[in-house]
VOGU-3710 file (C-alpha; in Angstrom, 3 decimals, decimal comma):
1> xxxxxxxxxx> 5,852/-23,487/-13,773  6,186/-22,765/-17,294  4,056/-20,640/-17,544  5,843/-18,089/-14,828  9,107/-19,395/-16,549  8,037/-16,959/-19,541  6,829/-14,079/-17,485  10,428/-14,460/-15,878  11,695/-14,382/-19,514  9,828/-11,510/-20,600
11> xxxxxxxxxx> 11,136/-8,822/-18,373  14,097/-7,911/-16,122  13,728/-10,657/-12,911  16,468/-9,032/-10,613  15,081/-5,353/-11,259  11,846/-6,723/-9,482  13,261/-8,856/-7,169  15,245/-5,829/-5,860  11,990/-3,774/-6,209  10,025/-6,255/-4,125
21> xxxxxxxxxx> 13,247/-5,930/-1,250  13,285/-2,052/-1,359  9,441/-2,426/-1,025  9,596/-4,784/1,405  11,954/-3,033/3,894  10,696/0,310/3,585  6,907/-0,709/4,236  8,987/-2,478/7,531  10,478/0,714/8,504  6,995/2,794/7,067
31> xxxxxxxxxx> 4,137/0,719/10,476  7,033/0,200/13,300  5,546/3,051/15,457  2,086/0,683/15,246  4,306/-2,090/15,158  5,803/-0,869/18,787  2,186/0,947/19,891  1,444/-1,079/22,703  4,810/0,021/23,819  4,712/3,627/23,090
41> xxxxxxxxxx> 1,411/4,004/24,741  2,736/2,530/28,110  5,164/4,684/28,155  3,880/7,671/27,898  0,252/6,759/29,086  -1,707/7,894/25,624  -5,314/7,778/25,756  -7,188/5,886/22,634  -7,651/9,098/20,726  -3,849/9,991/21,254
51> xxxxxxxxxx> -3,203/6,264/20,088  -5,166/6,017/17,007  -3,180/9,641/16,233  0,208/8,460/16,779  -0,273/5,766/14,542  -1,607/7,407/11,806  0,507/10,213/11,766  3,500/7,950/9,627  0,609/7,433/7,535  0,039/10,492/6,463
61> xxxxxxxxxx> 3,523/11,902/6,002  4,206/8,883/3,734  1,156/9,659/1,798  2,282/13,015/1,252  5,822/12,360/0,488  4,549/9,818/-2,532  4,283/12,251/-5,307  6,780/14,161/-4,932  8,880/11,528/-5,374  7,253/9,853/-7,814
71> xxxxxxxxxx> 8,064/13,225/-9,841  11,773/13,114/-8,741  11,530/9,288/-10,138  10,914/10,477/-13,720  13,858/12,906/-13,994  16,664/11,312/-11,954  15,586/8,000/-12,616  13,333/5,438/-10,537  16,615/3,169/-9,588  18,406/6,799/-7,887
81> xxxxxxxxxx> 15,754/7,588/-6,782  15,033/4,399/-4,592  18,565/5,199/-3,345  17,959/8,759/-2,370  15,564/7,491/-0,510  16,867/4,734/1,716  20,104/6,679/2,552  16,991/9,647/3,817  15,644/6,696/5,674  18,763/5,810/7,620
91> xxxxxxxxxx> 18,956/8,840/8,155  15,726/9,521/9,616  15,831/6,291/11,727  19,348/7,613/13,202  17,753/10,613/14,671  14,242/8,235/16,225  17,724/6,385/17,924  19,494/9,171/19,611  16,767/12,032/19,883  13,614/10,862/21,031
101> xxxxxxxxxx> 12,355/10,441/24,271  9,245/12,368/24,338  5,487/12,036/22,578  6,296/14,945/20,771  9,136/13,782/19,321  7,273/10,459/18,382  5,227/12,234/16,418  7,725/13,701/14,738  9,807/10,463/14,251  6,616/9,589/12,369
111> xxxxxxxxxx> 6,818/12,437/10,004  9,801/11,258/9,021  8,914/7,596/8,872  6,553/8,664/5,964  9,815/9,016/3,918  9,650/4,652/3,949  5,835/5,212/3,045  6,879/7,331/-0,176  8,525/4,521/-1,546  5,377/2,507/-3,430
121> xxxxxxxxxx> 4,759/4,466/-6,765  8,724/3,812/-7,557  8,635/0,517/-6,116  6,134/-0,613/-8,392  6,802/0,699/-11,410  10,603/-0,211/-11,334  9,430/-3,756/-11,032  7,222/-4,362/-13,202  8,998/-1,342/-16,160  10,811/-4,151/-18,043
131> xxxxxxxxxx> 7,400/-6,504/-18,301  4,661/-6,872/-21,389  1,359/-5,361/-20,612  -0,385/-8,526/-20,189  2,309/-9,290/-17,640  2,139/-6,104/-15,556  -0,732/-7,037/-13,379  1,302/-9,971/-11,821  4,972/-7,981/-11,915  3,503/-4,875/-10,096
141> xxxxxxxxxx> 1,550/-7,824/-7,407  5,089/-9,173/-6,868  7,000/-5,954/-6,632  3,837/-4,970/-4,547  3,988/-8,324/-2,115  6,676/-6,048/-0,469  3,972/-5,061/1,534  4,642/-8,242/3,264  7,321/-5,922/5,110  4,211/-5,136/8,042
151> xxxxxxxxxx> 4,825/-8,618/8,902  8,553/-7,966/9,469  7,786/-5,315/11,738  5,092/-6,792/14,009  6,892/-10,129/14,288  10,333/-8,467/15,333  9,896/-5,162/16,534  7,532/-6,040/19,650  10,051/-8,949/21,223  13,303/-6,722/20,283
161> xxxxxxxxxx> 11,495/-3,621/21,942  10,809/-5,714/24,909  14,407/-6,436/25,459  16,373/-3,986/24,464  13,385/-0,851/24,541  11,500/0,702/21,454  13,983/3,462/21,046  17,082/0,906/20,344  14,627/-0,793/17,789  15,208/2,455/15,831
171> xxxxxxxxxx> 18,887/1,378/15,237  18,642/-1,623/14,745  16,393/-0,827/11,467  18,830/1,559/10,101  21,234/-1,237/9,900  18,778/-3,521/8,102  18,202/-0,857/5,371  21,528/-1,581/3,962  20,777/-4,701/2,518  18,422/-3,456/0,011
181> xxxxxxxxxx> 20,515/-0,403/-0,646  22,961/-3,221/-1,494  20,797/-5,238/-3,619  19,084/-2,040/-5,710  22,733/-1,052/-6,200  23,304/-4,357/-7,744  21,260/-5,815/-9,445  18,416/-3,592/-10,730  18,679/-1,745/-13,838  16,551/1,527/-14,843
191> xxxxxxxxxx> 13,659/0,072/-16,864  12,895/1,503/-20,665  9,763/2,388/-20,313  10,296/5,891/-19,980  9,438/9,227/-22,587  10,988/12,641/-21,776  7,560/14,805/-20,760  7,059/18,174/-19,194  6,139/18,684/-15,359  2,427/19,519/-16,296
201> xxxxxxxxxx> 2,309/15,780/-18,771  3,708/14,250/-15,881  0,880/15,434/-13,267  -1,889/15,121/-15,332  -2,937/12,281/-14,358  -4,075/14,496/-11,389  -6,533/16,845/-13,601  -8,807/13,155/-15,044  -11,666/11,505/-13,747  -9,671/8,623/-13,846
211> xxxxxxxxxx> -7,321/9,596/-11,315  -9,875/10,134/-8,681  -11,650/7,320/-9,553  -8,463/4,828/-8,706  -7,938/6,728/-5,908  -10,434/6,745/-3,977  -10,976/2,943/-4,495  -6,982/2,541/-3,040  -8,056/4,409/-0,191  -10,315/0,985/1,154
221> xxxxxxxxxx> -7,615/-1,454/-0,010  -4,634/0,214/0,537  -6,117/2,668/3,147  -7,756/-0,434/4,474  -4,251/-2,773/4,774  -1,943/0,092/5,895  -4,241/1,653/8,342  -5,550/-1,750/9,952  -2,019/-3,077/9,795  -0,642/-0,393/12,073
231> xxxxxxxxxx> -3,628/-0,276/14,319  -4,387/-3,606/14,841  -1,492/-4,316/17,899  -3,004/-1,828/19,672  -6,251/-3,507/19,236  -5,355/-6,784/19,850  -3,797/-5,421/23,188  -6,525/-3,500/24,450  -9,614/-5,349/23,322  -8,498/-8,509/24,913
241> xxxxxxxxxx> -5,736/-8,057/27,171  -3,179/-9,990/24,951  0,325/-9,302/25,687  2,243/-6,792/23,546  4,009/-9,743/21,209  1,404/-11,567/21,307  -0,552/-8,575/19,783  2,010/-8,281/17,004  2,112/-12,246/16,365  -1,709/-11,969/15,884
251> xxxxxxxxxx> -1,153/-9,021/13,638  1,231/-10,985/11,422  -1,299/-13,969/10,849  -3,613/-11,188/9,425  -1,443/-8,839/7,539  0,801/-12,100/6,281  -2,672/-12,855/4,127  -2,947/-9,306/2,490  1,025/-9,570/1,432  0,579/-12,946/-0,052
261> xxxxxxxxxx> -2,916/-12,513/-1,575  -1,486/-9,250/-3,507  0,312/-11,277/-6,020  -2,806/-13,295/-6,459  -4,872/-10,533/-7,165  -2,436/-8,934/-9,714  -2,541/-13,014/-11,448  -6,206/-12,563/-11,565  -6,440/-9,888/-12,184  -4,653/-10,336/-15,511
271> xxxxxxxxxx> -7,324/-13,385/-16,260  -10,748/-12,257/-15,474  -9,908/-7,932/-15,158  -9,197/-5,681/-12,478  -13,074/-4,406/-12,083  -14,283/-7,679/-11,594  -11,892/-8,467/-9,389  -12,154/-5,173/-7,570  -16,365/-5,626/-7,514  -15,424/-9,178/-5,641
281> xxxxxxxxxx> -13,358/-7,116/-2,768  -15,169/-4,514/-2,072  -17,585/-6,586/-1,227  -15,709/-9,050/0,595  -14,021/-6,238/2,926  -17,642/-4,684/3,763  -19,015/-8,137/5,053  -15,167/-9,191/6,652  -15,274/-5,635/8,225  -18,869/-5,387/9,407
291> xxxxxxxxxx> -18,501/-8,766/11,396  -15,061/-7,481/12,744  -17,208/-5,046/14,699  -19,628/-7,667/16,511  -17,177/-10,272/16,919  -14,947/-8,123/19,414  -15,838/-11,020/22,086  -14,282/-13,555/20,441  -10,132/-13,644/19,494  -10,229/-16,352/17,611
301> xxxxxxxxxx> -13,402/-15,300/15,357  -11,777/-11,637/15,110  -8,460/-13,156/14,307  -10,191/-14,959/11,352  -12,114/-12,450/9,686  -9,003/-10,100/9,796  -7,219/-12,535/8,269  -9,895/-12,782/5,435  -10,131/-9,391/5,427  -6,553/-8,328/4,949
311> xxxxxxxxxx> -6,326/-11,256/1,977  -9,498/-9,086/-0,051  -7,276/-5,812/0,793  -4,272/-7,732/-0,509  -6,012/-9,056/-3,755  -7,852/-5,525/-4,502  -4,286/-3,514/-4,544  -3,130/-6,313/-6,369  -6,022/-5,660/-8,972  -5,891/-1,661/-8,667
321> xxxxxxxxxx> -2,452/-1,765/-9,976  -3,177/-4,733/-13,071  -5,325/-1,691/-14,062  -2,874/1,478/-13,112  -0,295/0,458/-16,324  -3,397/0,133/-18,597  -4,679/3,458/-17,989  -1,393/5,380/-17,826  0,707/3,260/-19,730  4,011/5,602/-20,016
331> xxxxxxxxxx> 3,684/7,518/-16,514  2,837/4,832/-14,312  5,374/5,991/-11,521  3,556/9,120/-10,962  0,045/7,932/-11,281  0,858/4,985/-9,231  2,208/7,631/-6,756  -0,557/9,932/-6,771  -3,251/7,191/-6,323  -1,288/5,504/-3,557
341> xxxxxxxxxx> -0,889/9,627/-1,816  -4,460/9,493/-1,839  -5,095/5,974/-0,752  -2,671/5,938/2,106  -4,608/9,242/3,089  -7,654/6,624/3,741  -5,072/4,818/5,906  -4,835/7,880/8,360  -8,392/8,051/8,831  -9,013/4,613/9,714
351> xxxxxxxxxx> -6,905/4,307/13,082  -7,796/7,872/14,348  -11,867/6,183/13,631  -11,347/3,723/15,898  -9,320/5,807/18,381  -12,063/8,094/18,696  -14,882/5,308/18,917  -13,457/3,778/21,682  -12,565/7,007/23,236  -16,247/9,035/22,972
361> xxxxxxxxxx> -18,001/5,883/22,378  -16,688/3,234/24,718  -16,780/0,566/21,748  -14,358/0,550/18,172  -17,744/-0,904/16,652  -18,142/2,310/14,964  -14,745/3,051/13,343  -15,589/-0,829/11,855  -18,979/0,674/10,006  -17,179/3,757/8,774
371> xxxxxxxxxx> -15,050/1,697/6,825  -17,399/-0,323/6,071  -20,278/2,074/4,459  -16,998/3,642/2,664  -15,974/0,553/0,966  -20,236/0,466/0,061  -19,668/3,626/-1,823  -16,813/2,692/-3,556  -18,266/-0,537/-4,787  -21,490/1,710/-6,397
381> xxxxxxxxxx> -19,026/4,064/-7,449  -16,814/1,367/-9,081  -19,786/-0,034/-11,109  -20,802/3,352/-12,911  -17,025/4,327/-14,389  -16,746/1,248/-15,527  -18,999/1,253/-17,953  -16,382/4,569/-19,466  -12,913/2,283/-18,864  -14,213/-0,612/-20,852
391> xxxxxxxxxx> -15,255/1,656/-23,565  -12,230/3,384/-23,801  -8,540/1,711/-22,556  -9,655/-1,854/-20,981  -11,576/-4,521/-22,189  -14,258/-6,227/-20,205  -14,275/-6,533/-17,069  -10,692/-4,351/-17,087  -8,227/-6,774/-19,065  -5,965/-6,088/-20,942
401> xxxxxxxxxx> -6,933/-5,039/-24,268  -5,118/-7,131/-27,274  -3,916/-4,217/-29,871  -0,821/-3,640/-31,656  -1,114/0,587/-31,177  0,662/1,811/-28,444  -1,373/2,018/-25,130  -1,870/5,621/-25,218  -2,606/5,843/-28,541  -5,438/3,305/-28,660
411> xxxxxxxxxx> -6,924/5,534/-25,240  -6,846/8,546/-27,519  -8,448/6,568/-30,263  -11,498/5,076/-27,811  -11,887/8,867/-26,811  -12,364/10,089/-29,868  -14,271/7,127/-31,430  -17,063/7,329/-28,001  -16,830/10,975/-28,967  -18,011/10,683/-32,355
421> xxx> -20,422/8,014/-31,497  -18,714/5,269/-33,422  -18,106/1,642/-32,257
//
């Protein structure tokens, strides 16, 4: 208790406690078309491709939406910017109320829900903007346990669909998004972590190995969490004939794991390194995910190894982002944004895999083994630019590394020195 007494101490706590409630909501708002897909596919009788498409498409618009914001972060601020946003979610969920009544315009209700997906790069790094660096791994894992907000959806949007219809449910979240306008307003102050850069220092993050590298590892955890998350009532329903709340109660045992785990990870993470924590998940989601796919007999075993599953996801985002502040120390809003555009990408693909399994193939065994032979990949890949980070911005195993230079100039330093082939 002392211990988290002086990581309280050492930073801003009500900045990141509003971070973690903007985060939370907006990842609510960001899955409730998977949240309500059982629903949305009975009415409009969607076949599983059409399914695993309607879900993802939210997906993919928040991905999109990430950077760009993440930009908008470093010039008007990351706490106006987290407003701009929420009012452009009510917004949003104000026109899913009163205009649609069609597939077509669920689709593009989901565009628009990608404006709640854009909010994680901010999120983050407001949160964790006023800690140390050896505290950022758990600040950005509590900022990031907003995730947490998937449960929120599938545990209230199914029942309060079922009695009132999917469309009201639309409302009723636009109302809900005022409490964290309320709270951001408040209580959280713009961090000082901040330098005055031009558009082409701020994106080029997107130009480095490094960039790619983190990114394509988010796209199996965070791709992973997001894309199972919103796809899992629909499996639930139609691989054994639960009933549409029960589908989403099921979902929340799972995805409840992932949101709590991520604060874990980043705690870890900040012990024993992000790569070794990363190597440990990877591995974890490939076994968790393989025996998914034969266990589709069995509710209670599937239930389980989802549960297991989503708590790796959780803990390897938590660990991703120990190591995002490390490498990009004094534009960790847009990194953060740019790796999570890319990672949520990976979130779009998984649901429209196992929509078009099931729909070519009879079974969603193969949309499992996708995933699975990508997080395989990403492990192997993991292990060779490793070998690079420690050698340059992270220590062993990706902690922190203990100098008094600033962060960016010690990187610059490790370049040079690897360069020149000194030690």
């Amino acid at each position: 208790m002392s211990k988290f007494s002086t990581f309280l101490r050492s930073g801003h706590w009500p900045t990141l406690a509003a971070s973690f409630l903007y985060f939370d909501f907006c990842f609510a708002i960001w899955v409730l078309n998977g949240a309500m897909g059982p629903f949305i596919s009975e009415t409009y009788g969607l076949n599983a491709a059409q399914k695993g498409f309607m879900i993802s498409v939210p997906i993919l618009a928040g991905a999109l939406m990430r950077f760009p914001l993440g930009v908008l972060s470093q010039y008007i601020g990351r706490k106006n910017a987290a407003m701009v946003e929420m009012a452009l979610i009510v917004a949003a969920l104000g026109f899913g109320y009163f205009f649609v009544n069609s597939y077509d315009g669920v689709l593009a209700m989901g565009v628009l829900l990608g404006i709640a997906g854009a909010s994680f790069g901010v999120a983050l790094s407001l949160g964790s903007g006023w800690y140390p660096p050896q505290y950022k791994g758990l600040a950005m894992g509590i900022a990031g346990a907003g995730n947490s907000g998937t449960v929120l959806a599938v545990l209230f949007a199914p029942p309060l669909a079922q009695a009132y219809g999917w469309q009201t449910v639309y409302g009723l979240a636009a109302m809900t998004m005022l409490l964290p306008m309320a709270v951001m307003w408040f209580a959280a102050k713009e961090p000082p972590d901040t330098e005055h850069q031009s558009l082409r220092e701020h994106v080029a993050c997107l130009f480095e190995k490094d960039g790619w590298a983190f990114s394509l590892i988010y796209i199996v955890t965070f791709g992973g969490f997001i894309g199972l998350a919103s796809f899992l009532p629909t499996y639930f329903h139609d691989q054994f004939k639960v009933s549409k709340i029960e589908a989403g109660q099921l979902t929340m045992l799972a995805t409840l794991m992932g949101s709590a785990v991520r604060v874990l990870g980043g705690y870890i993470s900040d012990r024993i390194g992000g790569i070794n924590t990363l190597s440990g998940v990877l591995l974890l989601v490939a076994a968790t995910l393989t025996m998914c796919g034969f266990a589709g007999g069995s509710l209670a075993m599937t239930t389980l190894l989802f549960m297991l599953c989503f708590a790796a996801l959780g803990a390897g985002n938590g660990a991703l982002f120990q190591l995002v502040p490390l490498r990009w120390p004094l534009t960790t809003a847009v990194a953060g944004s740019m790796i999570g555009e890319v990672g949520a990408l990976g979130g779009g693909f998984l649901p429209n895999a196992m929509g078009l399994s099931k729909q070519f193939a009879g079974t969603y065994l193969f949309g499992f083994l996708s995933f699975t032979l990508l997080a395989l990949l990403m492990l192997a890949m993991l292990r060779w630019v490793q070998i690079r980070w420690t050698r340059t911005w992270a220590e062993k195993g990706g902690r922190a590394r203990a100098t008094t230079l600033p962060p960016q100039a010690n990187f610059a330093s490790a370049k040079l020195s690897s360069r020149s082939g000194r030690p």
